[in-house]
C-alpha positions in Angstrom: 59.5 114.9 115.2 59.1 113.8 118.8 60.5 110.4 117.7 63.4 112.0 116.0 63.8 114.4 119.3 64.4 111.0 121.3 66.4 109.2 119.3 68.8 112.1 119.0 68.6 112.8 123.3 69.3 109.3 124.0 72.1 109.2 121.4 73.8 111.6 123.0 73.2 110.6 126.4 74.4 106.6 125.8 77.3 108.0 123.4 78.6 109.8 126.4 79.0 106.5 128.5 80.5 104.2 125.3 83.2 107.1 124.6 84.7 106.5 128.4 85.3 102.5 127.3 86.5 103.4 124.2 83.5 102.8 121.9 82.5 105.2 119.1 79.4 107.0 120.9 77.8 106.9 116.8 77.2 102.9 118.1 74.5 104.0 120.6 72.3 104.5 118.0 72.4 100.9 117.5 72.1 99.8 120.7 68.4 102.0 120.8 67.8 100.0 117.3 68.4 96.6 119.0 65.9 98.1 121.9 63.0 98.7 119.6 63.7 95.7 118.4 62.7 94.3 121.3 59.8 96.2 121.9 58.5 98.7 119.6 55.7 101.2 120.4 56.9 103.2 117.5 56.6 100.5 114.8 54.2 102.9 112.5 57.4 105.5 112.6 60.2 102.8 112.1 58.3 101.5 109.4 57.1 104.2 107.3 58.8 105.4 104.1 60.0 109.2 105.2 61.8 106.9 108.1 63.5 104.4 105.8 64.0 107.4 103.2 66.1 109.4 106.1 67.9 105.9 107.3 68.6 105.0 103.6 70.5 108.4 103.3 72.5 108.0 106.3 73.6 104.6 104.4 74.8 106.7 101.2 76.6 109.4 103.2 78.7 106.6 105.2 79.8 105.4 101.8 80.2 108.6 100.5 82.3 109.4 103.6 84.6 106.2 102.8 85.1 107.8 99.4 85.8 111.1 100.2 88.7 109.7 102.7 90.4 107.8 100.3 93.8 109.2 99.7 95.1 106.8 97.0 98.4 108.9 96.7 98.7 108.1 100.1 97.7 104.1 99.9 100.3 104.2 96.6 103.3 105.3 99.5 102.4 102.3 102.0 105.9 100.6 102.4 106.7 96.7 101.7 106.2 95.4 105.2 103.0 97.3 105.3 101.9 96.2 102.4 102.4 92.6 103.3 101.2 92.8 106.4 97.9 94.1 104.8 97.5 91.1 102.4 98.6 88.5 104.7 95.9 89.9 107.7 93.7 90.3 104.9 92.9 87.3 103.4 93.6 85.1 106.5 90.5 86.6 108.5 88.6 86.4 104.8 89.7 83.3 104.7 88.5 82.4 108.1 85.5 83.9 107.9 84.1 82.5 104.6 84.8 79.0 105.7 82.2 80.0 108.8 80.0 81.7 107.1 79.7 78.8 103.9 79.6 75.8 106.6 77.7 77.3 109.3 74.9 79.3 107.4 75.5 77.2 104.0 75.8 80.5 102.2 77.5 80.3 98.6 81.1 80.8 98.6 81.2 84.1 96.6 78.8 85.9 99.7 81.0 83.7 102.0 84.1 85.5 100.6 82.3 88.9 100.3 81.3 89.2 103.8 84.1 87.6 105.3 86.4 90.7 103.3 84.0 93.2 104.7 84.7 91.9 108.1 88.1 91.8 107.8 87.9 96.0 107.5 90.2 98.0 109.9 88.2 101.1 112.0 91.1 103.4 112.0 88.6 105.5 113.1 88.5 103.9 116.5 92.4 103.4 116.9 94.0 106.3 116.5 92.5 108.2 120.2 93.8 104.9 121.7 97.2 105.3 120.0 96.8 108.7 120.7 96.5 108.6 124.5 99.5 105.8 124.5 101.5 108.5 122.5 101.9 105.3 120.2 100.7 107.7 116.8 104.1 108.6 115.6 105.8 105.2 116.4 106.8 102.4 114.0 104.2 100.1 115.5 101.5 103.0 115.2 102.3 103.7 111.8 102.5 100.3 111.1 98.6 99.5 112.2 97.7 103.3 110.8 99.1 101.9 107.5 97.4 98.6 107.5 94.1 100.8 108.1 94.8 103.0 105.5 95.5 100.4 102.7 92.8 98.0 104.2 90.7 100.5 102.2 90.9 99.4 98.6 89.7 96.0 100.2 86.6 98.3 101.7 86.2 99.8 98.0 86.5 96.3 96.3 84.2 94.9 98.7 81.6 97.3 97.8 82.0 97.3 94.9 81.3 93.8 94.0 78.2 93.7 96.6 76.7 96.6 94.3 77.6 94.1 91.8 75.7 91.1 93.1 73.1 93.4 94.8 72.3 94.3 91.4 72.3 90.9 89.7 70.1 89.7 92.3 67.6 92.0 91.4 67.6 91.5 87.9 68.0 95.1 87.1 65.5 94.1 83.9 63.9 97.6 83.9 66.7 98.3 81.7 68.6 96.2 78.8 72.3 95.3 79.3 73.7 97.7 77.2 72.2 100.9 78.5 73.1 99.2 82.1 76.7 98.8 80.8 76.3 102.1 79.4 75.2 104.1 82.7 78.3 102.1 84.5 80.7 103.1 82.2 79.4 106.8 82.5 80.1 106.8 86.4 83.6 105.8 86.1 83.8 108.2 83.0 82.7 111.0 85.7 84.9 110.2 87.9 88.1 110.5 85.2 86.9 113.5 83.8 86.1 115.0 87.2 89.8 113.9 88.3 91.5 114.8 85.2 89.9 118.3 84.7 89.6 119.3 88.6 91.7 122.2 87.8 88.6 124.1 86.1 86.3 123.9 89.4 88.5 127.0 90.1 86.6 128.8 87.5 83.4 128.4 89.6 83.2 131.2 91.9 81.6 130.1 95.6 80.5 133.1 97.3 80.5 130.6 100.7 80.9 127.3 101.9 77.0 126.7 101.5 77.6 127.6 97.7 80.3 124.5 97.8 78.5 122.7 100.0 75.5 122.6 97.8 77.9 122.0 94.5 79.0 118.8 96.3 75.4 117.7 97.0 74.8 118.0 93.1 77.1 115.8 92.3 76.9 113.1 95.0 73.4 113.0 94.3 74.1 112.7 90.5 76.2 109.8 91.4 73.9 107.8 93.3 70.8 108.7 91.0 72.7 107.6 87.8 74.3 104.1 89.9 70.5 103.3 90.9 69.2 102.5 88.0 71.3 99.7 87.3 71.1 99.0 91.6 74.3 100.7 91.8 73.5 103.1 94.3 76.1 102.5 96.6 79.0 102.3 93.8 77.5 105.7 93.0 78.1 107.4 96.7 81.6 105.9 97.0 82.5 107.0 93.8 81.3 110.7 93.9 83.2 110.1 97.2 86.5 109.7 95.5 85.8 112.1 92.3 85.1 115.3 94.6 88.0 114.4 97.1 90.2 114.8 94.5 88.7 117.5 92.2 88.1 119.9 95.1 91.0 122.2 95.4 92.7 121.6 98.8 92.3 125.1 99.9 88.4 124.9 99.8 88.7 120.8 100.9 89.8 122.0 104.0 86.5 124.4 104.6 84.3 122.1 103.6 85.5 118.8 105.2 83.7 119.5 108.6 80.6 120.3 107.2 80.1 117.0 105.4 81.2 115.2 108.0 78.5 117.0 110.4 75.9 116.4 108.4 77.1 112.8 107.6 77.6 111.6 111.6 75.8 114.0 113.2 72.3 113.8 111.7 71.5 110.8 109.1 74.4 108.2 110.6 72.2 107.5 114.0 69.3 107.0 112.4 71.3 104.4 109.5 72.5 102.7 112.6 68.9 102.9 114.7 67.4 101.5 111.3 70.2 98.6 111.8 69.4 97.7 115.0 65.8 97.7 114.0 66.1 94.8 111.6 68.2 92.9 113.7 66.3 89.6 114.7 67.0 89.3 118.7 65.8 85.7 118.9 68.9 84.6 116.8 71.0 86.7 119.3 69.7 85.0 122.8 69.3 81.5 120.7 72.7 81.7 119.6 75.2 83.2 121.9 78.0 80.7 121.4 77.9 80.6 117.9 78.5 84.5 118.0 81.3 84.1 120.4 82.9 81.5 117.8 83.0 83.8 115.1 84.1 86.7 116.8 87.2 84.5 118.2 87.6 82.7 115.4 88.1 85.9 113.3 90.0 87.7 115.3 92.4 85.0 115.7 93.0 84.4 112.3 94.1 88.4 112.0 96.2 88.3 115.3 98.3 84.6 114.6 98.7 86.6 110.7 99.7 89.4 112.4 102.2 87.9 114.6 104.0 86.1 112.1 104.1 88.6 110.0 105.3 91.1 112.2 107.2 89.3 114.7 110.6 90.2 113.1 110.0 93.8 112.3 108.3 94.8 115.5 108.7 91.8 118.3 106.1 89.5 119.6 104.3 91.6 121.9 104.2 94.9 120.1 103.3 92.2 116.5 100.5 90.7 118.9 99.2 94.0 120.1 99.3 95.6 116.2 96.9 92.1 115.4 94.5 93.5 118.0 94.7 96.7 116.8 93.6 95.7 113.5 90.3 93.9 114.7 88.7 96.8 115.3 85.9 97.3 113.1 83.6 100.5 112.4 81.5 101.4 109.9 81.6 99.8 106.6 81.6 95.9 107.3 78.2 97.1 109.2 77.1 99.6 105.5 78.0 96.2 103.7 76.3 93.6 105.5 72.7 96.0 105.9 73.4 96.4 102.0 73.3 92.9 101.4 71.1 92.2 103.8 68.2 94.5 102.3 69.0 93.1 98.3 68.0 89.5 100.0 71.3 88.5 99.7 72.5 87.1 103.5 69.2 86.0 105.6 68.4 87.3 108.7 69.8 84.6 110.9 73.4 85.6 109.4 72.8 89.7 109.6 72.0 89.1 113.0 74.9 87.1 113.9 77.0 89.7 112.2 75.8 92.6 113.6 76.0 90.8 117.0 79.3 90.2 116.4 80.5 93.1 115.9 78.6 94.9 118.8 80.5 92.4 121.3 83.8 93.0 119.7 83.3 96.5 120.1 83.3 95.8 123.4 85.8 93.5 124.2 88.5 95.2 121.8 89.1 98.5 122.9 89.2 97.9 126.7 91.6 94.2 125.6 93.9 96.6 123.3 94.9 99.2 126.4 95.0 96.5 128.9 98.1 95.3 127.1 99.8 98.3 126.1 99.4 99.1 129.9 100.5 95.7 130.9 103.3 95.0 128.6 104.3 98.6 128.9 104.4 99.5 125.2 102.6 103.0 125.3 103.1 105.8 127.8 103.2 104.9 131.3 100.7 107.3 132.3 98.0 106.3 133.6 94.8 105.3 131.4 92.3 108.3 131.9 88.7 107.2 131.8 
């Protein structure tokens, strides 16, 4: 409990100093996993089963989370140049990345192409206080990146999708025969459809509170995840209870309960998924390696930004098509969900997590504080000052 106390103090306390550069203060929690991996006096804690239980949780409610805020009526609205803009930006850093990944790791090209899609993930998340502050939100170009972010996730869905799918094939997923594993995969889906199609009749349930809902939502994300496990499905399971209750609670109670699943989502088991990242995170590979985590992150990057300007040079102009490529290299949470997902069914190796994982610490970084500098510079945003 003293362990837990810490981790939570110091949390806070770093998370208060990466919100004034513009990084999501939920990353501190990493940066104390990358610590103890360093040093460790608490290895009998970090390594016990109530700690990996807790950890494994925080994993399910992040893809529960990406789920639950899908709004496919509002992905089905996306316009053409968004649309395009989101395939072209797409697959170019896939593209990119796989060819890294296959050649520099000699990884297969199907977990080439897997994580190289993961990577190529937009953290809206992270952009819209910057668009915010630059009063850039309800502008063409800020609709334009919001858009890309917002259709980027069926590529986050697909991607996890078919990492449950080799996750599971991996590991054989023999204490069962094919067709009751066919069977139990079938049934999620089938939940979800029903659960869709007949949300209408959750009015008949009468919740005396928003604990009464709150604990309905539970039964059914758990149901989800317990039902997807057995054919090593798990994570299919949250982000598909995800999607089923988003659109099966009526909007009038959606609206009470959305706070409360995201406290308990970010507030208490997120940290310790991301401490129990940083934890497995091999640092020799990281001070070994530093250039070749550099290369990736530039090489990525640029792949999105030169798609992004020709794409978007005509629509928006070159500065404002540069600035939206930026934008859109801002990661979050799910490339990270995918790669510890694949990295615990023995899919990538270690060396590659922790090149990954590096990577995307540094760009969080270097992003952020890149991004305002040139909507201050080129003058795109307000011209108010940049408050710290």
């Amino acid at each position: 409990m003293l362990f837990l106390a810490g981790v939570f103090l110091l949390t806070f306390l770093i998370g208060i100093l990466l919100e004034k550069i513009r990084i999501p203060w939920i990353f501190s929690a990493l940066l104390i996993g990358l610590g103890l991996a360093a040093y460790n006096p608490f290895s009998d804690i970090t390594n016990s089963g109530t700690f990996i239980f807790l950890a494994q949780l925080g994993m399910y409610f992040l893809l529960f989370m990406i789920g639950f805020e899908l709004d496919i009526k509002n992905i089905l609205k996306q316009g053409k140049f968004i649309v395009k803009t989101t395939i072209a930006i797409i697959l170019a850093e896939t593209l990119g990345g796989a060819i890294l990944i296959h050649y520099i790791f000699n990884t297969s090209w199907l977990i080439s192409f897997l994580v190289g899609a993961s990577f190529a993930t937009v953290g809206e998340a992270i952009l819209l206080p910057i668009l915010d502050e630059f009063k850039l939100t309800k502008t063409k170009l800020g609709q334009s990146i919001l858009g890309v972010g917002v259709l980027d996730d069926v590529v986050e869905l697909g991607a996890i999708i078919l990492a449950s799918v080799v996750v599971g094939k991996s590991m054989g997923a023999t204490h069962f025969h094919f067709g009751l594993n066919l069977f139990l995969l079938c049934l999620l889906f089938g939940l979800v459809y029903v659960l869709i199609k007949f949300h209408k009749k959750v009015q008949y349930f009468k919740f005396k509170d928003i604990s009464s809902l709150f604990i309905f939502i539970l039964f059914f994300m758990f149901l989800f995840i317990g039902i997807g496990s057995y054919v090593e499905s798990a994570a299919l399971g949250a982000i598909l209870a995800g999607i089923a209750l988003k659109n099966m609670i009526p909007k009038e109670k959606l609206k009470l309960i959305d706070s409360e699943i995201k406290t308990i989502s970010y507030g208490f088991f997120s940290p310790l998924f991301f401490l129990w990242v940083g934890l497995d995170t091999d640092l020799s590979y990281l001070i070994k390696f530093p250039l070749l985590i550099i290369l990736i992150l530039v090489m990525t990057n640029a792949t999105k930004i030169l798609a992004s300007y020709f794409v978007g040079k005509k629509e928006l102009g070159v500065k404002k098509s540069i600035v939206m490529g930026i934008s859109l290299t801002v990661k979050f949470s799910t490339s990270i969900v995918i790669i510890k997902f694949l990295y615990d069914g023995n899919i990538i190796n270690s060396a590659l997590y922790s090149v990954l994982i590096g990577t995307t610490i540094l760009s969080q970084f270097i992003i952020p504080l890149l991004l305002s500098t040139l909507i201050t510079k080129w003058k795109i945003g307000s011209s108010r000052k940049v408050s710290n």
